[in-house]
Every structure is written in structure tokens, then in C-alpha cells.
BAVEX-141594 format. One record per residue: x, y, z of N, C-alpha, C, CB in turn; residue in one letter. Coordinates in steps of 0.001 Angstrom, whole numbers, padded with zeros to 6 digits, always signed. Glycine has a CB too. Layout:
// BAVEX-141594
XYZXYZXYZXYZA;...
//
This chain:
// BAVEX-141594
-088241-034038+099066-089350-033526+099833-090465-033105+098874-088902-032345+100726X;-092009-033764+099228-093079-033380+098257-093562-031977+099095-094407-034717+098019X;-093739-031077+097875-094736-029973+098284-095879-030097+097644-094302-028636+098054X;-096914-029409+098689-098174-029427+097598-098129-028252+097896-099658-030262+097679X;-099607-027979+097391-100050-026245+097387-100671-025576+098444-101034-025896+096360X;-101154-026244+099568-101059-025844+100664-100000-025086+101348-101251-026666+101122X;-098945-025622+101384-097559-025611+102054-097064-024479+101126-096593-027159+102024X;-097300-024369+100120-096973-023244+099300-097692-021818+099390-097139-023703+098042X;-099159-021717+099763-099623-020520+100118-099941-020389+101077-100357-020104+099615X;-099177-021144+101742-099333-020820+103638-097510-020374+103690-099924-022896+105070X;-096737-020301+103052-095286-019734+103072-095126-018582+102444-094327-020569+102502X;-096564-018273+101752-095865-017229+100590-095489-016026+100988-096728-016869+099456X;-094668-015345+100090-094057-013769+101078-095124-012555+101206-092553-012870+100157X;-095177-011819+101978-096389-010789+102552-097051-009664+101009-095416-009500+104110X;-097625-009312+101596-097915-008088+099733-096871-006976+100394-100322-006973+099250X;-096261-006800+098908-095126-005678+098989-096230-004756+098508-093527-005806+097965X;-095266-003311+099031-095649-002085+098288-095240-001764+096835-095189-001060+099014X;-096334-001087+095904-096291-001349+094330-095973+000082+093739-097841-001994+093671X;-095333+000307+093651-094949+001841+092465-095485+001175+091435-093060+002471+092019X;-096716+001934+091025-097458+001889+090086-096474+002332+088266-098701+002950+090703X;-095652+001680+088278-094967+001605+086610-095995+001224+085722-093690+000414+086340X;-095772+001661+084349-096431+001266+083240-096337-000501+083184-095728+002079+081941X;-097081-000843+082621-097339-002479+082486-096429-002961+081217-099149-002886+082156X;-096460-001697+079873-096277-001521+079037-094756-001650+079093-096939-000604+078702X;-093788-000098+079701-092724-000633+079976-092111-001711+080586-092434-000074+080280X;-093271-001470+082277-092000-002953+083047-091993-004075+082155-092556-003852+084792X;-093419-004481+081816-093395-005896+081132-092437-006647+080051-094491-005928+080549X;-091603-005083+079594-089999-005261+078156-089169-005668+079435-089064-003251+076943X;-088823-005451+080577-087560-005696+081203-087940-007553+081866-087221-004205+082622X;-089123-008117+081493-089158-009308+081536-088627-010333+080974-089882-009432+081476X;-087989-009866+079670-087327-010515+078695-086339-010450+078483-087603-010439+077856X;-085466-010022+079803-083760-010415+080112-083832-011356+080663-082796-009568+080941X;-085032-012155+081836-085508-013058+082392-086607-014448+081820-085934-012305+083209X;-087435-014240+080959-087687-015192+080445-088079-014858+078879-088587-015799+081266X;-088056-015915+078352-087809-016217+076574-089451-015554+075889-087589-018548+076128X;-089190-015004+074628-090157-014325+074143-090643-015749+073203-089669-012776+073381X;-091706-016238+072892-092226-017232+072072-092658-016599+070350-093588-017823+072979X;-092531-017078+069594-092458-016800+068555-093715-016803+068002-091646-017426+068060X;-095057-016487+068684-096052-016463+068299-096957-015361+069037-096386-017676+068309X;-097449-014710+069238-098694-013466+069966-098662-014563+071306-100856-013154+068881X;-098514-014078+072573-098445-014779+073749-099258-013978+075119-096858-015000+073976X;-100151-015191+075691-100787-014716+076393-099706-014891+078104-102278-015427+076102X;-099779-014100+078534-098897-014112+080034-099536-014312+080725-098220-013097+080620X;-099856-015136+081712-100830-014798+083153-099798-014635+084135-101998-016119+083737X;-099704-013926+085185-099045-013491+085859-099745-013673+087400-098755-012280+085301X;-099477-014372+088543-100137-014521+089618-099248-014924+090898-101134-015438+089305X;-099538-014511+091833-098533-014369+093099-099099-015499+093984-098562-012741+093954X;-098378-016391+094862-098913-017022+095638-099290-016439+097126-098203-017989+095596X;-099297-015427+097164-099864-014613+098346-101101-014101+098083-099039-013487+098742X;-101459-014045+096894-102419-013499+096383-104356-014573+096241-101552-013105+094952X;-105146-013764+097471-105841-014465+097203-106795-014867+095747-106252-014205+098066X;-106867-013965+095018-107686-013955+094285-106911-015318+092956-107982-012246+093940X;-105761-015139+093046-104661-016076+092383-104929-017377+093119-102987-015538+092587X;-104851-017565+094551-104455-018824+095322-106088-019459+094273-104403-018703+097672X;-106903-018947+094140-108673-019346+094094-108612-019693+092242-110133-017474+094698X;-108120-018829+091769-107737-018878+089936-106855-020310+089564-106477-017272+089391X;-105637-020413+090456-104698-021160+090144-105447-022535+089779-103669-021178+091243X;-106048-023333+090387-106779-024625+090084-107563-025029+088989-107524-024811+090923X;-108548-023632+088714-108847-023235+087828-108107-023515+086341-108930-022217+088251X;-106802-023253+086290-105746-022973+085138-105914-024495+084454-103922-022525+085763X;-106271-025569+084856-106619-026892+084114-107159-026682+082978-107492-027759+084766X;-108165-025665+083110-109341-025383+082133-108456-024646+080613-110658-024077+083051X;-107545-024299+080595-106864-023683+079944-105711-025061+079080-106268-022492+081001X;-106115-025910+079025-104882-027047+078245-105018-026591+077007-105136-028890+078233X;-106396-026001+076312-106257-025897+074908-105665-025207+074526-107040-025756+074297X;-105204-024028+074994-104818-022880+074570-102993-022875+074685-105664-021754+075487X;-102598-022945+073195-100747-022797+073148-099890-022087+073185-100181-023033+072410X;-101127-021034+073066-100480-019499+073694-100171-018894+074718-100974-018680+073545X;-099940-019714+076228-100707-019294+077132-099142-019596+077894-102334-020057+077481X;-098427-018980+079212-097483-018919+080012-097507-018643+081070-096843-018441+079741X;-098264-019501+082568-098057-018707+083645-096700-018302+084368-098754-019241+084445X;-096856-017118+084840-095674-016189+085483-095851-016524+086679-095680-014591+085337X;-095232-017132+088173-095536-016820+089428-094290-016278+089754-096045-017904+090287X;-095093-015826+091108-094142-015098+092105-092952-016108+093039-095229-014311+093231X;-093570-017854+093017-092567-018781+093455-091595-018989+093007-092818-019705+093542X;-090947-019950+093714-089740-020514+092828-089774-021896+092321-088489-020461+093583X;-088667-022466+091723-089217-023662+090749-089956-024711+091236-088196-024349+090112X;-089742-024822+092716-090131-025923+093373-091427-025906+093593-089503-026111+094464X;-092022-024283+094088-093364-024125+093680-094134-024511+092398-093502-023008+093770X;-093366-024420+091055-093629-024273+090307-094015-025532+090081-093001-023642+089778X;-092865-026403+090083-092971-027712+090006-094349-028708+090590-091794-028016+090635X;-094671-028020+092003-095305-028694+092626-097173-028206+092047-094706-028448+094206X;-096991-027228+091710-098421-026814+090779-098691-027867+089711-098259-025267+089885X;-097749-028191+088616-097586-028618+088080-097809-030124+088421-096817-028084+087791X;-097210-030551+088886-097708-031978+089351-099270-031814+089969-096590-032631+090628X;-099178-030914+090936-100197-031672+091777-102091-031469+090732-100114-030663+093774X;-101666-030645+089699-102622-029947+089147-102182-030504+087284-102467-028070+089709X;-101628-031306+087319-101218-031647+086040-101087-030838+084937-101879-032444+085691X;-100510-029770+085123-100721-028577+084109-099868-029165+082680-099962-026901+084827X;-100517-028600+081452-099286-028337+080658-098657-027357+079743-099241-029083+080095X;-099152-026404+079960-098649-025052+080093-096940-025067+080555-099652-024273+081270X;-096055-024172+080436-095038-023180+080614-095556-022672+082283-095091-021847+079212X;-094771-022944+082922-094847-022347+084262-093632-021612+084609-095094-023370+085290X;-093306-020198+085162-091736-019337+084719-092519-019089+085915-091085-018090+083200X;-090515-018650+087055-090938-017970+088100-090378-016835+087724-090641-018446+089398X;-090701-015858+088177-090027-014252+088223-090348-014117+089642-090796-012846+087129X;-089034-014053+090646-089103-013857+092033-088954-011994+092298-087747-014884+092769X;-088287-011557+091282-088631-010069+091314-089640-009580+091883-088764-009584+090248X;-089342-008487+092287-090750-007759+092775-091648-007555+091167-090324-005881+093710X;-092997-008017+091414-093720-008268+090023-093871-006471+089844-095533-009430+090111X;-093836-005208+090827-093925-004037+090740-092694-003886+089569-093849-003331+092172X;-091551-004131+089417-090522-003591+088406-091402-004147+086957-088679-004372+088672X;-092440-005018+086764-092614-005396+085312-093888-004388+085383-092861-007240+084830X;-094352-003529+086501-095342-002715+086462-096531-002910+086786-095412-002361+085587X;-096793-004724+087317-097912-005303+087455-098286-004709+089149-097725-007028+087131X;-099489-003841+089335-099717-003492+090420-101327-004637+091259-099869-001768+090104X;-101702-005092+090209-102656-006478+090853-102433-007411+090307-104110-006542+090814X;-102612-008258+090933-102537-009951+090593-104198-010094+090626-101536-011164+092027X;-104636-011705+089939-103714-012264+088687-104064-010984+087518-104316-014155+088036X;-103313-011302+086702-103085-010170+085217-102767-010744+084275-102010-009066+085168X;-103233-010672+083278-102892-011500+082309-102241-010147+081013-104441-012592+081876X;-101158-010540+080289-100245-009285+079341-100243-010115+078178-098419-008739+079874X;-100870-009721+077185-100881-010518+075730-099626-009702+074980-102607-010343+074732X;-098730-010116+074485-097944-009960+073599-097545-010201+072340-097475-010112+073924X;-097158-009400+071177-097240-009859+069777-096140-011120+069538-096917-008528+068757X;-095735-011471+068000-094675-012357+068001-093287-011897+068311-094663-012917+066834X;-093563-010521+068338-091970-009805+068400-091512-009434+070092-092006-008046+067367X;-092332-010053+071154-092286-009744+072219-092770-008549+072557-091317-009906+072522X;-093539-007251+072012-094293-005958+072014-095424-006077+072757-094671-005485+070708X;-095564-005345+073487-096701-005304+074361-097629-005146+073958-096755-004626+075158X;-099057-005594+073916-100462-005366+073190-101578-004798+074095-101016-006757+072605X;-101655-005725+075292-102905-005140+075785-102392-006125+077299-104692-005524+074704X;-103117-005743+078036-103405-006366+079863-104889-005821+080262-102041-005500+081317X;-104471-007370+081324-105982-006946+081699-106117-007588+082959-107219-007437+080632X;-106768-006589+084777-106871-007496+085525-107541-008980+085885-107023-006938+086022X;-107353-010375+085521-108293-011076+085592-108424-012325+086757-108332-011430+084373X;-109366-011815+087500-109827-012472+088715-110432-013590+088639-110583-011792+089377X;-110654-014275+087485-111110-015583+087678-110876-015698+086178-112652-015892+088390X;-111662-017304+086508-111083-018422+084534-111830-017778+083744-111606-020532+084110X;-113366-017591+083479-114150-016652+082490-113177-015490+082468-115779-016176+083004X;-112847-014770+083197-112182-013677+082443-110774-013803+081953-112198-012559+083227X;-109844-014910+082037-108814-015474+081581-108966-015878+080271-108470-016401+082322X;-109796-016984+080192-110210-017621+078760-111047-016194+077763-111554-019211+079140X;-111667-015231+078302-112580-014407+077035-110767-013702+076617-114399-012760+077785X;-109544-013124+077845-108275-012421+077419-108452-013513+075647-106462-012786+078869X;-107912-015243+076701-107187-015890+076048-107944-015777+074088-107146-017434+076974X;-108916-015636+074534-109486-015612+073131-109890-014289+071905-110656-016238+073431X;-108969-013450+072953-109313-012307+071940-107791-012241+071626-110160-010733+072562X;-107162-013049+071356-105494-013433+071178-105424-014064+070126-104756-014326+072242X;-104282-014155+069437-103907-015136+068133-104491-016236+068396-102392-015484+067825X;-105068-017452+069429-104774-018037+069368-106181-019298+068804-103994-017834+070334X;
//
């Protein structure tokens, strides 16, 4: 069965309520769940319920140069998958179906730059590609 991305943010699950956690802490309990990269890493983090994300996501093309770069969604692989195709990404696409509140993220999209040692550096809310790409570039990369 093909999904596209329609079918994907017309399913997505409702906005949960967010206990505002540090970004700083939740964002360490991400890395029982996905792999730390061995270089300063930019995270984008974005929910498919989320409008300001559903409008960013297409956007993310603009981003091939950058090797630092990992989007986080709130789907699952099949979502993931289907971004990916339908948008030819080549980026790292990781789902974390968790409530994104336990990594502390209280808005979407967000982007969490991290050192090589997996250490938290800096976040930042970013609502569109200009403010994605200025994160992406104040980064190792």
C-alpha cells in the first residue's frame, strides 16, 4: 500500500498536553532510542499534526547539503518512508512515537544541535526553512 503525505496528515494523532521539561534533559533520554552521530548534529524534530511542520516538511529538500542534519518525526516508519520517497529526501529520517513532551520539546518544528559526544548545545523554535538553515549554519557543519 502507497502512502503519500496527504493520507499522513489527515491521520495524524490530536496535540497532546506538554509538561514543559527541560529540552536539555529530555533531549539525553533520546539516545536509548536513536544513535548519537559522531560529529556536532543538527536534530529537527517535527510532528505530523503539526501545522507549522505539515508547511516546513517540503521545504526540508532545501537542506541536501547539510550532513549534519536528522529529522525526528512523530510518525512511524511508514510515514517516514513515504516522506522520503515522495519528497526524495536524503537525510536520516528517525521516528520517536513517544510523546515528544518526555524529550522536553513543548513546540514543533525545533531544531536541538548537539556536540560529537551527544551533549546538548543549544535549540531553537524553527517555523520555517530560513530559520532551519541560519540553526543549520551556526553548527559544525
Amino acid at each position: 500500500m502507497k502512502l503519500n503525505l496527504k493520507d499522513i496528515f489527515n491521520s495524524a494523532k490530536g496535540v497532546e498536553e506538554v509538561n514543559p521539561n527541560s529540552i536539555k534533559e529530555g533531549f539525553q533520554k533520546i539516545y536509548n532510542d536513536i544513535p548519537v552521530l559522531d560529529t556536532e548534529t543538527v536534530y529537527g524534530i517535527v510532528s505530523l499534526s503539526c501545522a507549522h511542520c505539515i508547511e516546513l516538511i517540503p521545504e526540508l529538500t532545501k537542506l541536501s547539503h547539510f550532513e549534519n542534519f536528522v529529522l525526528i518525526t512523530d510518525g512511524d516508519e511508514n510515514d517516514n518512508q513515504a516522506i522520503i520517497q515522495e519528497l526524495n529526501l536524503k537525510f536520516p529520517i528517525i521516528s520517536y512515537t513517544k510523546p515528544l513532551s518526555q524529550l522536553g520539546i513543548i513546540h514543533t518544528p525545533t531544531c536541538v544541535r548537539v556536540d560529537k559526544q551527544g551533549a546538548y548545545v543549544a535549540s531553537e523554535f524553527t517555523k520555517d526553512i530560513e530559520q532551519v538553515i541560519e540553526f543549520l549554519q551556526h553548527s559544525g557543519s
